[in-house]
N, C-alpha and C positions, 0 to 999 in steps of 0.2 A: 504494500500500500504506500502512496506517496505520503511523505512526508507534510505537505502542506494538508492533506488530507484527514492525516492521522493527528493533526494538532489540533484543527476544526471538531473532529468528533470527540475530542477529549474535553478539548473545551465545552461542548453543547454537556457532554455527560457530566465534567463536574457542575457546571452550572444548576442543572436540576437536581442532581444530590445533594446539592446545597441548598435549592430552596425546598424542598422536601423535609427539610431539619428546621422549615419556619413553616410552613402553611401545606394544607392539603393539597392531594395529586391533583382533583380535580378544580381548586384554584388557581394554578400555576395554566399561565397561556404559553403558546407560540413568543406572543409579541415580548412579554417579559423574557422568558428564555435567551431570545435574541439579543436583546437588549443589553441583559446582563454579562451575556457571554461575548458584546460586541463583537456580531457578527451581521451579516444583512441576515432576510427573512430566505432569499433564493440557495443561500447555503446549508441552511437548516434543511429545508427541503430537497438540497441535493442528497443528503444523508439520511434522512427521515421521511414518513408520510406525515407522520403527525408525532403529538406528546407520546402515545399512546403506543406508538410504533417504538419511539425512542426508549420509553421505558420497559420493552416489552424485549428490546432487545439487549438491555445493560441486564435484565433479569436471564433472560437465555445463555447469551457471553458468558456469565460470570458462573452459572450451572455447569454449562458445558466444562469451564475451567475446572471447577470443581470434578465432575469426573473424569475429564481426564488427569486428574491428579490423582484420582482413586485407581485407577487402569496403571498409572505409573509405577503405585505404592506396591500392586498384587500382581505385578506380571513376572516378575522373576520367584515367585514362590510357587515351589510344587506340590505343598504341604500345609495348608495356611492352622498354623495353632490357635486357639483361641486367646488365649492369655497375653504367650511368646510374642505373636506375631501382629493380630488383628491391633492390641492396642498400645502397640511399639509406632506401629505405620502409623496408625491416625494419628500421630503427630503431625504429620506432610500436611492432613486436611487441616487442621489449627493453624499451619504454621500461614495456608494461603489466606484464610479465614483473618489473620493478625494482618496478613502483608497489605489487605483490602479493606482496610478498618473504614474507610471512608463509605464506600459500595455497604457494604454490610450495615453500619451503623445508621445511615438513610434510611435502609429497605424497614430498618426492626423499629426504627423511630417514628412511622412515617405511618398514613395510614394503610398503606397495602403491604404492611407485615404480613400478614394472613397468609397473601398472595404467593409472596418469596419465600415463606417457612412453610405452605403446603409446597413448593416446588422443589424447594432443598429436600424434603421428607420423600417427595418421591423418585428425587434420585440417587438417595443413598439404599431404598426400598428397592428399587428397578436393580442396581446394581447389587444388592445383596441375595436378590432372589437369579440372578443371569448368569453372576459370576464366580459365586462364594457354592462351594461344595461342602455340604453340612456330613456330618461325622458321627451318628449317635452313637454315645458309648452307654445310654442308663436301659435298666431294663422296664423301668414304664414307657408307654406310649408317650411321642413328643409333637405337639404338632410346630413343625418348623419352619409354617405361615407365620403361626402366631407370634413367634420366639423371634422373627425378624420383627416383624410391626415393634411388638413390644419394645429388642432393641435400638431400633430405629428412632422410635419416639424420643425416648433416653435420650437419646444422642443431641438428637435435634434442641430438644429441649434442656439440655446445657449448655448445647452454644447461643442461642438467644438469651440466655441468665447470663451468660459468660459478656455477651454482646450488651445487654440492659445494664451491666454493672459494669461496665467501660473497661473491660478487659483489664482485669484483678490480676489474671494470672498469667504466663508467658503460656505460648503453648506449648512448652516443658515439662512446666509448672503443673497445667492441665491436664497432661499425659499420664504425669506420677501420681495425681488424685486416682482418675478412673482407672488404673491399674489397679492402683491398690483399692481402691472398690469390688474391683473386680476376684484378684486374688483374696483380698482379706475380708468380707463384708461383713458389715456389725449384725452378726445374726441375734444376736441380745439387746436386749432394750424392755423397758419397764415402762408402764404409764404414769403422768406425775401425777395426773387426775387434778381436784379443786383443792390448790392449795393459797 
């Protein structure tokens, strides 16, 4: 892509992730975007059909990125461990998830979180049902529809807490919690009840 090209669409994109951190999607125009982003209206629309296009496509972009970062994480494993493996790699996913704070912290501030966190949900769901080869070792029945949704949710729903709480933690940081959730979970716990 040309340079001049790639400066213009950066700019139109920060532009709107920025005023998505002040006012709803559907009060932000054209003419403001433009304006902000000093640019004319005819270059917006060399790039875009509309807002709706633009936002539709920093939300696709930034999925797509997302797995193909997951495809990067699991293509050299012949073996993927649960423990060892799955949640050593998700590092990679945090580490883009931190590199994007900007992209990220718009979509979850904004009012079409909904939108971006059903989309993120179903492409780590897409890719765990396509790509990930399950393993049962218990002797009860497992259903491992369920066990993806379930872990899936999980997931999703710590990095929106991770993302709502202005990233507390490195994605390190992040990695050595859910591990050690993972390996050590507090199977004990008391209610404190009315005190």
């Amino acid at each position: 892509m040309d340079r001049r090209i790639r400066r213009s669409r950066k700019s139109i994109n920060e532009t709107i992730l920025h005023l998505l951190t002040k006012k709803k999607f559907e009060d932000i125009t054209v003419t403001e975007i433009v304006n902000k982003a000093d640019i004319n209206r005819s270059t917006f629309y060399a790039h875009y059909l509309d807002k709706e296009d633009l936002i539709e496509t920093i939300m696709e972009e930034t999925l797509a990125s997302i797995q193909q970062q997951m495809y990067q994480l699991f293509k050299h494993e012949d073996h993927v461990e649960y423990y060892s493996s799955i949640y050593s790699n998700i590092i990679g996913i945090f580490e883009f998830i931190y590199e994007e704070q900007t992209v990220f912290t718009a979509m979850s501030n904004s009012n079409l979180r909904h939108i971006f966190q059903n989309g993120l949900y179903d492409t780590f769901v897409t890719f765990a049902e396509q790509q990930l080869v399950y393993h049962h070792e218990h002797h009860y029945p497992l259903d491992i529809n369920l066990y993806i949704h379930f872990s899936m949710s999980a997931l999703v729903g710590v990095i929106f807490r991770w993302i709502s709480d202005g990233f507390p933690y490195t994605p390190k940081e992040l990695t050595e919690q859910l591990t050690t959730f993972a390996l050590h979970p507090p199977y004990k716990y008391t209610y404190k009840g009315d005190r």
